[in-house]
ZAKOLKOL-122176 format. One record per residue (C-alpha): residue number from 1; x, y, z. Coordinates in pm, whole numbers. Layout:
BEGIN
[rec NUM, [X, Y, Z]]
...
END
This chain:
BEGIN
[rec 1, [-1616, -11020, -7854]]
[rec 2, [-1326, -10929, -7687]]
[rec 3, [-1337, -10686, -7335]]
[rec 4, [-1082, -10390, -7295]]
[rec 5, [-1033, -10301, -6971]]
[rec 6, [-917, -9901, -6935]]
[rec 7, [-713, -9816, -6662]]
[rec 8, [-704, -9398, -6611]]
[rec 9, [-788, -9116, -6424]]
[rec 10, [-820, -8750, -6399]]
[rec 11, [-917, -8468, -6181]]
[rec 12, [-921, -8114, -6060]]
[rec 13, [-501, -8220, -5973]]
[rec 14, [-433, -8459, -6244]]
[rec 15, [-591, -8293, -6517]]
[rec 16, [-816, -8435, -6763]]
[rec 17, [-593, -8527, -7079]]
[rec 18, [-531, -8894, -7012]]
[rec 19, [-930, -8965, -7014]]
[rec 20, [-971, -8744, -7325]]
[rec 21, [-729, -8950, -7531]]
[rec 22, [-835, -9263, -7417]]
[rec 23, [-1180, -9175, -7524]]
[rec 24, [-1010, -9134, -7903]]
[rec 25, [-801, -9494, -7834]]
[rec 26, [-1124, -9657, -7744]]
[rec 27, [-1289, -9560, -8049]]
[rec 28, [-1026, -9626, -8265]]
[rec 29, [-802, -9912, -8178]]
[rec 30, [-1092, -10094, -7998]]
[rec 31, [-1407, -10030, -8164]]
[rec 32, [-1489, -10415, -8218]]
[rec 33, [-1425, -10460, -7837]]
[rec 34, [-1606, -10416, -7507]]
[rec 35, [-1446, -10138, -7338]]
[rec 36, [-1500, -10061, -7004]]
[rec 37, [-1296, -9783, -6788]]
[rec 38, [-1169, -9838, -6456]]
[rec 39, [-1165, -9507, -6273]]
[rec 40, [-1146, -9299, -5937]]
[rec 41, [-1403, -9070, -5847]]
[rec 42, [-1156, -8810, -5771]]
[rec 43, [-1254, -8449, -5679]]
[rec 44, [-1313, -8252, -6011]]
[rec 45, [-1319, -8580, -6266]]
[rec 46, [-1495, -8558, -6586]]
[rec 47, [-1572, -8900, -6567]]
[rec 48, [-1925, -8847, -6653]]
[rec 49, [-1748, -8759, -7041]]
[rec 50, [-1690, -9178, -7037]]
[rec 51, [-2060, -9252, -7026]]
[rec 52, [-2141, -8949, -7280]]
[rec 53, [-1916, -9118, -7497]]
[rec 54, [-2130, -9457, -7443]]
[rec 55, [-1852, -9665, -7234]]
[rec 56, [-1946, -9773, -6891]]
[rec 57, [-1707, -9699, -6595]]
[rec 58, [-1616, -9900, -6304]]
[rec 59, [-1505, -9713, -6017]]
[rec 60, [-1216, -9845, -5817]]
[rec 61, [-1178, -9738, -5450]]
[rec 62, [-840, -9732, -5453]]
[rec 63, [-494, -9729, -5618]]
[rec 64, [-433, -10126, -5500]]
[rec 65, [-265, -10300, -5812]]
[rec 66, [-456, -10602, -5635]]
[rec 67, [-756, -10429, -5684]]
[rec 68, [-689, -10376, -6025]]
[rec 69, [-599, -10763, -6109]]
[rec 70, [-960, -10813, -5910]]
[rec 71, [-1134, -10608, -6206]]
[rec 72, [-951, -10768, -6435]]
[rec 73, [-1072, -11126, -6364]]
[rec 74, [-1327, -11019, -6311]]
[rec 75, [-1493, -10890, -6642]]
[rec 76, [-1238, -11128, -6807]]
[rec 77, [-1077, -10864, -6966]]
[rec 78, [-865, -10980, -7278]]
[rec 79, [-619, -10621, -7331]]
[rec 80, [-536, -10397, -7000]]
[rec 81, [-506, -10026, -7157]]
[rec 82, [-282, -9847, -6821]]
[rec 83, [-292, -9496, -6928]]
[rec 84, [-146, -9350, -6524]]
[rec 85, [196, -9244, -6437]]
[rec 86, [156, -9420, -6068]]
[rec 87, [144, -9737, -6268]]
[rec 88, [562, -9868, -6327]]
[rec 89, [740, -10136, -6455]]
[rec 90, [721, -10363, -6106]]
[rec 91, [344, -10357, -6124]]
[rec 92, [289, -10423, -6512]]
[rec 93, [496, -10736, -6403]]
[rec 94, [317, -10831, -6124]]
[rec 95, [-50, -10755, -6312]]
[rec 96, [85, -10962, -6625]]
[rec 97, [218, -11258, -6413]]
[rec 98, [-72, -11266, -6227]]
[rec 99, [-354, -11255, -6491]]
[rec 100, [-192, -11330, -6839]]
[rec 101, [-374, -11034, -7019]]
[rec 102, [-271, -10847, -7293]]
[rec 103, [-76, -10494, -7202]]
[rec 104, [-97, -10199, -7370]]
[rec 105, [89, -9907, -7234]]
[rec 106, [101, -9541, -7272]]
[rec 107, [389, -9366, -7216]]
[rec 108, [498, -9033, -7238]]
[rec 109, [815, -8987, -7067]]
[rec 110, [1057, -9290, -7204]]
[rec 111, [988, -9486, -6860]]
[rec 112, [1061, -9859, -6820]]
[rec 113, [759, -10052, -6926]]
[rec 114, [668, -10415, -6893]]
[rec 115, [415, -10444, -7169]]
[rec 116, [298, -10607, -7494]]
[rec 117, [217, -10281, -7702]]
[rec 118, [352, -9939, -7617]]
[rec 119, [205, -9614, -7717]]
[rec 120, [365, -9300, -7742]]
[rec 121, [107, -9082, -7951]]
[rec 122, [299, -8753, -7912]]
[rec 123, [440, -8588, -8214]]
[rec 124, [831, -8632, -8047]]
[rec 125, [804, -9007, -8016]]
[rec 126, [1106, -9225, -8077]]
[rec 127, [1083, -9533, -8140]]
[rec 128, [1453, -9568, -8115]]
[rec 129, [1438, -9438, -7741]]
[rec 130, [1316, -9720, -7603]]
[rec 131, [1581, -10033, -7665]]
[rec 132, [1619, -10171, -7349]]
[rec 133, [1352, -9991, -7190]]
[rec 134, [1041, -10251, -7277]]
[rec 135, [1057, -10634, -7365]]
[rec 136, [1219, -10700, -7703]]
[rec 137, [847, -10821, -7876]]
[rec 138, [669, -10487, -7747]]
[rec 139, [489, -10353, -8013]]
[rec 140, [606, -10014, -8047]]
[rec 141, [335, -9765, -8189]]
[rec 142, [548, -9398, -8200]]
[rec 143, [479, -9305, -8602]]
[rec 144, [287, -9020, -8652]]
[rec 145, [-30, -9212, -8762]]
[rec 146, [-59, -9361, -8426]]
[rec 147, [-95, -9026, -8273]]
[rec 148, [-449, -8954, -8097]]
[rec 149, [-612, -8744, -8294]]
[rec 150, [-1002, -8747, -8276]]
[rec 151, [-1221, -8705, -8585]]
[rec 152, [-1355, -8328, -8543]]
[rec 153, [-1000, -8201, -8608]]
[rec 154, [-961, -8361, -8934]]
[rec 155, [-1282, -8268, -9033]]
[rec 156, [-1188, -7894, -8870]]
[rec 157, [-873, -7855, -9099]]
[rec 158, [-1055, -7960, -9387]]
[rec 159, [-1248, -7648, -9323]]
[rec 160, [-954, -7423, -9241]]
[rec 161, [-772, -7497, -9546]]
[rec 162, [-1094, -7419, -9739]]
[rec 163, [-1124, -7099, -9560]]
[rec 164, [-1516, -7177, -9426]]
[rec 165, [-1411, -7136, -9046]]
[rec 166, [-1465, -6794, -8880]]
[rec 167, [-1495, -6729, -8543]]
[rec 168, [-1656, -6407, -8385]]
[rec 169, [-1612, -6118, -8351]]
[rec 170, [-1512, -6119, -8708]]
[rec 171, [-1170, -5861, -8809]]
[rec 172, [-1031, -5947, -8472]]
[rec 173, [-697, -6207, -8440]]
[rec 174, [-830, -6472, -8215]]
[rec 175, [-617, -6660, -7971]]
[rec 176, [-659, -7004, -7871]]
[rec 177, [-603, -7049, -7483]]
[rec 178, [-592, -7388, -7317]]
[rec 179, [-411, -7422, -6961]]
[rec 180, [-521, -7791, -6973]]
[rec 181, [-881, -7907, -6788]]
[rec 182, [-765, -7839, -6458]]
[rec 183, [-519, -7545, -6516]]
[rec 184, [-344, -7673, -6192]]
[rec 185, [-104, -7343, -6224]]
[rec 186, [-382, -7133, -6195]]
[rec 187, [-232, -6908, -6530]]
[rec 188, [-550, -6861, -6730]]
[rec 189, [-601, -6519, -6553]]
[rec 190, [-267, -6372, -6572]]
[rec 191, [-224, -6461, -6944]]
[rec 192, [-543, -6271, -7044]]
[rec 193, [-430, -5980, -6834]]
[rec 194, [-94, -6023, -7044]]
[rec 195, [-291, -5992, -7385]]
[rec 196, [-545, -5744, -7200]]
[rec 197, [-293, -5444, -7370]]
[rec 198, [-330, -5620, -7750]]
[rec 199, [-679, -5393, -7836]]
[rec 200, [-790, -5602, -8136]]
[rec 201, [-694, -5977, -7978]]
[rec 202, [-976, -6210, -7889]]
[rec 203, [-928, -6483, -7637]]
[rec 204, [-1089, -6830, -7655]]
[rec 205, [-1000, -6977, -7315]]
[rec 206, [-1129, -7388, -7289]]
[rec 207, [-1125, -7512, -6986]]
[rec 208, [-1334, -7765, -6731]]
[rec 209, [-1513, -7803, -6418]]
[rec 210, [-1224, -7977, -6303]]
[rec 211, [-1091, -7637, -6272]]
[rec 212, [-1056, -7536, -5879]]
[rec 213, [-1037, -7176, -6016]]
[rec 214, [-1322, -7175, -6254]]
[rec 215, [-1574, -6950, -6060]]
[rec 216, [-1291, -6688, -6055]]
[rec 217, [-1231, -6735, -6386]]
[rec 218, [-1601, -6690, -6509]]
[rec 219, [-1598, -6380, -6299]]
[rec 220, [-1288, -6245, -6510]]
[rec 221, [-1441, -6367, -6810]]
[rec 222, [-1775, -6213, -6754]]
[rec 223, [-1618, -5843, -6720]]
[rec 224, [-1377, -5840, -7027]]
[rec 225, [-1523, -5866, -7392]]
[rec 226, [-1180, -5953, -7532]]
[rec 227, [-1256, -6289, -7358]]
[rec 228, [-1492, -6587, -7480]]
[rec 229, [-1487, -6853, -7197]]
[rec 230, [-1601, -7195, -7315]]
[rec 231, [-1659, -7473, -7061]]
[rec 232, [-1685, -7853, -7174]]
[rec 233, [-1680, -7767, -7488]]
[rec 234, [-1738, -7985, -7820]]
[rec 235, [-1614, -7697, -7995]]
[rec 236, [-1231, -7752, -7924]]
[rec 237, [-1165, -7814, -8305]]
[rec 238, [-1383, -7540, -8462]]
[rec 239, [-1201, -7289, -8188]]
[rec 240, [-849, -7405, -8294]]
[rec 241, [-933, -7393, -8649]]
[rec 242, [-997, -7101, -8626]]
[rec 243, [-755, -6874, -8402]]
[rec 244, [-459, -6723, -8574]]
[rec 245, [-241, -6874, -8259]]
[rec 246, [-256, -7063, -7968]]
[rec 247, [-135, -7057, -7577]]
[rec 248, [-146, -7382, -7476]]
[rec 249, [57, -7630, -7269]]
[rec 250, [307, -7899, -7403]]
[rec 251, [39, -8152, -7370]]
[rec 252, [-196, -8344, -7521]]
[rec 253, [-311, -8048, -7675]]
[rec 254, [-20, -7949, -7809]]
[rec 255, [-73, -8254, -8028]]
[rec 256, [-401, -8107, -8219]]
[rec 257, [-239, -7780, -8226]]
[rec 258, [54, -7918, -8424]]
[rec 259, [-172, -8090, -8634]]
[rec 260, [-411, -7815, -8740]]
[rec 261, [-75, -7615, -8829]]
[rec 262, [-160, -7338, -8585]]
[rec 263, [141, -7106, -8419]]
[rec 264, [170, -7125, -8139]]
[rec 265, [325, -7032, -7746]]
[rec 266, [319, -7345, -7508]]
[rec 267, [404, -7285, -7145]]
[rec 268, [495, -7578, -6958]]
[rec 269, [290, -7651, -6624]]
[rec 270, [369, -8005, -6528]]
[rec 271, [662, -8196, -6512]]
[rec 272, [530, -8499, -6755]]
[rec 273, [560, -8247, -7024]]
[rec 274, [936, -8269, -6997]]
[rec 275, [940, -8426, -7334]]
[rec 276, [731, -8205, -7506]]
[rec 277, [946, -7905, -7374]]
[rec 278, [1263, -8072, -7468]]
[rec 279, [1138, -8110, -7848]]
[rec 280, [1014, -7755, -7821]]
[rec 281, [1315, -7607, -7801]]
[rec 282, [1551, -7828, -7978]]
[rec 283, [1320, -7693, -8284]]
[rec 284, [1343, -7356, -8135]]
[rec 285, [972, -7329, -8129]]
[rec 286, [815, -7077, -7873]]
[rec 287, [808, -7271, -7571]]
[rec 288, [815, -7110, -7184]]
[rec 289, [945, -7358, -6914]]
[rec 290, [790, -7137, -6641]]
[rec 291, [489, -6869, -6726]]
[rec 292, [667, -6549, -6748]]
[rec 293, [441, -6213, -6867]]
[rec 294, [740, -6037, -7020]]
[rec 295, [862, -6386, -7238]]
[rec 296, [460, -6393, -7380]]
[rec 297, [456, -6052, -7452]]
[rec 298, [756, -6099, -7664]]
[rec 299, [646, -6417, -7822]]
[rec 300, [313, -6229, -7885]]
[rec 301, [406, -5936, -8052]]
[rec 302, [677, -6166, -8280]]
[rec 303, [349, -6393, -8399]]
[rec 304, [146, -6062, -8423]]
[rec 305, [461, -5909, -8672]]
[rec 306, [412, -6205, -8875]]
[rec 307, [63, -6188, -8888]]
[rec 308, [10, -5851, -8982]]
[rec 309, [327, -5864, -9248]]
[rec 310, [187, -5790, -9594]]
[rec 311, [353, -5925, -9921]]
[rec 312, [423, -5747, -10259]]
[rec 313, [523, -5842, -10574]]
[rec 314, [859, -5737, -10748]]
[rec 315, [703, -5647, -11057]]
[rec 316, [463, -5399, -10839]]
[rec 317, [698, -5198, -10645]]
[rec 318, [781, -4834, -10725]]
[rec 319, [1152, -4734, -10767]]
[rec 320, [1272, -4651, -10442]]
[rec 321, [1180, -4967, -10308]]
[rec 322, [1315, -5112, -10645]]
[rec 323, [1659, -4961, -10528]]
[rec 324, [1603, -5066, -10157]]
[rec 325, [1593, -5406, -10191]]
[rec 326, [1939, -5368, -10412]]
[rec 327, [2088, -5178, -10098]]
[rec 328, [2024, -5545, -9951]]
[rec 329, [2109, -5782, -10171]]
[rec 330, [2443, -5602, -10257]]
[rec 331, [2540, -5576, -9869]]
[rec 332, [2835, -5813, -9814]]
[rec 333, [2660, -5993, -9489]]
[rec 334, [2363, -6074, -9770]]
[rec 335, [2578, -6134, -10115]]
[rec 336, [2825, -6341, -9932]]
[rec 337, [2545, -6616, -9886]]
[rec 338, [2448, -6589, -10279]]
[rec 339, [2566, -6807, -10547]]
[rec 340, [2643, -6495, -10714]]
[rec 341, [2832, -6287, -10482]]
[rec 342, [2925, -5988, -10749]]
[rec 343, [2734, -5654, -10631]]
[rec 344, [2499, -5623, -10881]]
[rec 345, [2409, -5299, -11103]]
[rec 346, [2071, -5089, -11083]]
[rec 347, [2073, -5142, -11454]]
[rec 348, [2083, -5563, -11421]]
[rec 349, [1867, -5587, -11106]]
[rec 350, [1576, -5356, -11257]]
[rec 351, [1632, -5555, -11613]]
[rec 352, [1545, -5880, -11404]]
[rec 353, [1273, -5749, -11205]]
[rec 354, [1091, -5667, -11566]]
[rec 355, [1181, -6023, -11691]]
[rec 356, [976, -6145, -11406]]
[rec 357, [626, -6015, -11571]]
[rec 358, [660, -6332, -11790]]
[rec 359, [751, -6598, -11585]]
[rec 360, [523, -6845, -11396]]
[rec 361, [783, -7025, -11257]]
[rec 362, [934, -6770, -11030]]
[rec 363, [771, -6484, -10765]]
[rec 364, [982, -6238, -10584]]
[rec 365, [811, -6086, -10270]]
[rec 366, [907, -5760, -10045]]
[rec 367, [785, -5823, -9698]]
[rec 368, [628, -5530, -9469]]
[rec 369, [558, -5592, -9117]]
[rec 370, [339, -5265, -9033]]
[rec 371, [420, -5060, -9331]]
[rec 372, [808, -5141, -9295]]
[rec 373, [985, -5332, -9509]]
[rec 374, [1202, -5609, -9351]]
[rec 375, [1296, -5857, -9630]]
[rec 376, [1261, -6101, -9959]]
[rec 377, [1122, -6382, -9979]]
[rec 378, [1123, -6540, -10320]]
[rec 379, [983, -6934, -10539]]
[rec 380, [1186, -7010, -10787]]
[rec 381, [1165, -7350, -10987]]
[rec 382, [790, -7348, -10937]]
[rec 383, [633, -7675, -11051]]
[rec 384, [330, -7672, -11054]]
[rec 385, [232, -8034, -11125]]
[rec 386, [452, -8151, -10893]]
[rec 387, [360, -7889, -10621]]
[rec 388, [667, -7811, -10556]]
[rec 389, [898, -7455, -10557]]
[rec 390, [1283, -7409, -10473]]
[rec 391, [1285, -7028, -10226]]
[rec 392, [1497, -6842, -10086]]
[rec 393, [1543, -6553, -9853]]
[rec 394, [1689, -6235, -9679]]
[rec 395, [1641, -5964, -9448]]
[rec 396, [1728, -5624, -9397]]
[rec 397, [2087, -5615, -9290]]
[rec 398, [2064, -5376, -9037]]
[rec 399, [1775, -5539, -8856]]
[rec 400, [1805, -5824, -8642]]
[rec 401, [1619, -6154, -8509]]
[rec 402, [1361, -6139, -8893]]
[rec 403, [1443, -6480, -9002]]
[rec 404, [1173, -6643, -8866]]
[rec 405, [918, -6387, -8917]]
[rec 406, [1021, -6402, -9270]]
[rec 407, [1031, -6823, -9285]]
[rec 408, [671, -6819, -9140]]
[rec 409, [540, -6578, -9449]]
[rec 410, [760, -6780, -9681]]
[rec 411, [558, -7158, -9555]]
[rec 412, [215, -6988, -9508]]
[rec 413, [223, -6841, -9834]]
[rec 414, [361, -7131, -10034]]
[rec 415, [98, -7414, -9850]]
[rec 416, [-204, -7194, -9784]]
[rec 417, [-164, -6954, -10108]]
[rec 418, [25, -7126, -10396]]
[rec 419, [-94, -7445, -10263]]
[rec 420, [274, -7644, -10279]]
[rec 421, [358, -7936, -10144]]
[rec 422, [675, -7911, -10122]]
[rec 423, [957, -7656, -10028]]
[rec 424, [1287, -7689, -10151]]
[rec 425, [1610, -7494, -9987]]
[rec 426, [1982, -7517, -10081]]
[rec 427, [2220, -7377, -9824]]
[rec 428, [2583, -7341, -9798]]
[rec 429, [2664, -7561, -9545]]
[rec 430, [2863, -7296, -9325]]
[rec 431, [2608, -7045, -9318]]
[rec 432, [2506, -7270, -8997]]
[rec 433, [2251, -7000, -8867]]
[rec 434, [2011, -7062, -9174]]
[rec 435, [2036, -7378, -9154]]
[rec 436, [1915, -7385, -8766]]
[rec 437, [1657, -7158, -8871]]
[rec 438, [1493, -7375, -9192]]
[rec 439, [1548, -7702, -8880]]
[rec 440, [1338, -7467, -8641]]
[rec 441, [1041, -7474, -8873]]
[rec 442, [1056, -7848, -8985]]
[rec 443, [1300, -7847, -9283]]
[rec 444, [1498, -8173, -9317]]
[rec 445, [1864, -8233, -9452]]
[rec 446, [1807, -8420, -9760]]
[rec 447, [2121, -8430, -9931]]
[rec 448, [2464, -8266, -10005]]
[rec 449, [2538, -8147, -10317]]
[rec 450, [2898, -7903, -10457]]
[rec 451, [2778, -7591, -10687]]
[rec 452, [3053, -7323, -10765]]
[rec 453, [3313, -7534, -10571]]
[rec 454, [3140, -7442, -10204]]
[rec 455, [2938, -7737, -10051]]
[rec 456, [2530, -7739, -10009]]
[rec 457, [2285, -7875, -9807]]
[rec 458, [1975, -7929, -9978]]
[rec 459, [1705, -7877, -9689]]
[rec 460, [1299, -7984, -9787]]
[rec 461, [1008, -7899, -9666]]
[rec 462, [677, -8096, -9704]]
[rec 463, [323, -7974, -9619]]
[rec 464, [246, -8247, -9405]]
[rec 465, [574, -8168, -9155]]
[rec 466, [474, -7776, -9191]]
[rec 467, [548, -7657, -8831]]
[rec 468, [448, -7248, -8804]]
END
């Protein structure tokens, strides 16, 4: 059998991510080996978590790279797992040209590595990044299935998208809150005073006893019943699956949060998360670079709009909304986008709303945020053994800033209602603002195509790259 030797830490400073996904590599990429975790016993570790997990520690005194290469002889370690920023290039070197073992890095940040296998588990990993930055027979592991995802969350979305997970107190929206292990910013407190004002929000706050601030924060917990406080919890999956959105750092976390296709706010609290930010916002996902209390609220009450925005069918709406939505469509900031740009005649648009009675193979949609109706979202082409549907939108002209609220009704309800897998979008290719908007929630450019002499982008969506 061969021995993997684990090199991490964490603590009340560090955090406790690194040891938390090195739990999930252990158990995945090296279940056949020995694997044995060479730690500090740092002030607010959860190293005991490596021995509930049934891997031994060894605990190193210091930070000496010499000390290191002594553990590694040592047990005879085959593959050296170095999961710690203070670990570089120069000392990879120096530990491979000294021992000969196998090295398996994991790297966050695009650093110089001198390694046999690289890991970048995060979902903006680029392979492509690293030429010239690690030997040229590194294994590079940066595709989505290598990311570090332990079992409980896809057994947790299982149960989300079969509607079985419900968290308490039932008719609330819940909010998942994670400022990381050690929440080294100290922001647990003044987000929940942030969402203190929201009078049916919930707050599930995770955290660890590597948190310096953690009696304070019980305290707070213990006087406010829109908080649940949950400690070491084995319940980070089930709470996830269950919130209708998340504040969480750019992290590790982040990761699961993607996966489980929850919204989300991330707030960035370390500088390691650089990457994460940077992906953030080039999708134009809700992403705070420093915590700021007016920012959240904002980002709150947009996730809460699109949460409480109600749907109805064409062929269910009384006249004057009938005539509304005409009053859009025949505005020349809307028609101008249309294939059909002619202002179209009550007579013709109520004629086609009555067609639609009979057809299974497109659904128009009004959209009311809070009794108000702010837009259209419509599936046209709807295939239902493929899974697939072409859509389209638009807003109210005189409101502003509805596109996404709109685009995150249009995905939930075609992958968590109509059950598609697969969105399809075409877009002239100068209305540049859509198309930033269908990038911002994981649409890809798929091809190019020329319809009524003006030139399209076709933009697709599938379930599995959903990003709310």
């Amino acid at each position: 059998m061969t021995t993997t030797l684990i090199r991490a830490d964490s603590s009340s400073y560090i955090g406790t991510g690194h040891i938390m996904r090195d739990l999930v590599l252990a158990k995945r990429d090296f279940s056949d080996s020995k694997v044995l975790f060479a730690v500090r016993d740092l002030p607010g570790n959860i190293n005991h978590k490596i021995e509930k997990a049934g891997y031994k520690k060894a605990i190193l005194q210091s930070d000496s790279i010499d000390e290191l290469i002594s553990l590694v002889r040592s047990t005879q370690a085959d593959v050296l797992v170095i999961d710690h920023y203070d670990i570089g290039y120069e000392d990879e070197k120096y530990i491979k040209e000294k021992t000969g073992v196998t090295l398996f890095i994991l790297d966050d940040t695009y650093e110089r590595h001198h390694c046999d296998i690289l890991l970048n588990n995060n979902v903006y990993a680029d392979p492509k990044r690293y030429k010239g930055l690690v030997p040229s027979g590194c294994e590079l592991r940066c595709a989505k299935e290598h990311m570090l995802i332990r079992d409980e969350f896809h057994e947790a979305l299982e149960q989300k998208e079969r509607g079985t997970i419900c968290l308490k107190p039932e008719g609330q929206t819940h909010v998942f809150v994670a400022m990381g292990g050690a929440d080294t910013l100290c922001l647990n407190i003044p987000i929940l005073e942030t969402l203190a004002s929201y009078e049916n929000l919930h707050a599930h706050v995770v955290t660890t006893r590597a948190n310096r601030n953690l009696k304070t924060l019980e305290d707070y917990a213990a006087r406010q019943k829109h908080v649940s406080l949950y400690v070491e919890t084995e319940r980070v999956a089930e709470l996830i699956a269950g919130s209708d959105f998340a504040i969480v750092t750019p992290s590790v976390t982040m990761n699961e949060v993607i996966f489980m296709k929850l919204a989300f706010i991330a707030i960035q609290t370390a500088n390691n998360q650089k990457e994460m930010v940077s992906y953030l916002q080039n999708h134009s996902m809700l992403c705070l670079k420093v915590f700021d209390p007016a920012k959240l609220t904002q980002y709150t009450e947009e996730l809460l709009d699109s949460m409480s925005a109600e749907t109805f069918n064409f062929i269910d709406l009384n006249m004057e909304e009938k005539e509304k939505i005409l009053q859009w469509r025949n505005h020349p900031e809307v028609r101008k986008w249309m294939y059909h740009d002619s202002p179209i005649e009550l007579n013709e648009h109520l004629h086609f709303i009555d067609t639609l009675k009979d057809r299974t193979d497109q659904i128009y949609f009004l959209v009311k945020v809070k009794g108000t109706p702010i837009g259209v979202i419509d599936f046209t082409e709807i295939d239902n053994n493929e899974k697939s549907a072409h859509f389209g939108i638009y807003a109210d002209p005189s409101l502003r800033g509805k596109g996404g609220i709109l685009i995150r009704i249009l995905t939930t309800h075609a992958f968590s209602r109509l059950k598609l897998q697969k969105l399809i979008g075409e877009v002239f290719c100068d209305n540049k603002k859509a198309i930033e908007l269908y990038r911002r929630f994981g649409f890809q450019e798929i091809d190019n195509i020329k319809k009524n002499g003006r030139q399209l982008t076709i933009m697709e969506l599938k379930y599995e790259n959903w990003k709310l």
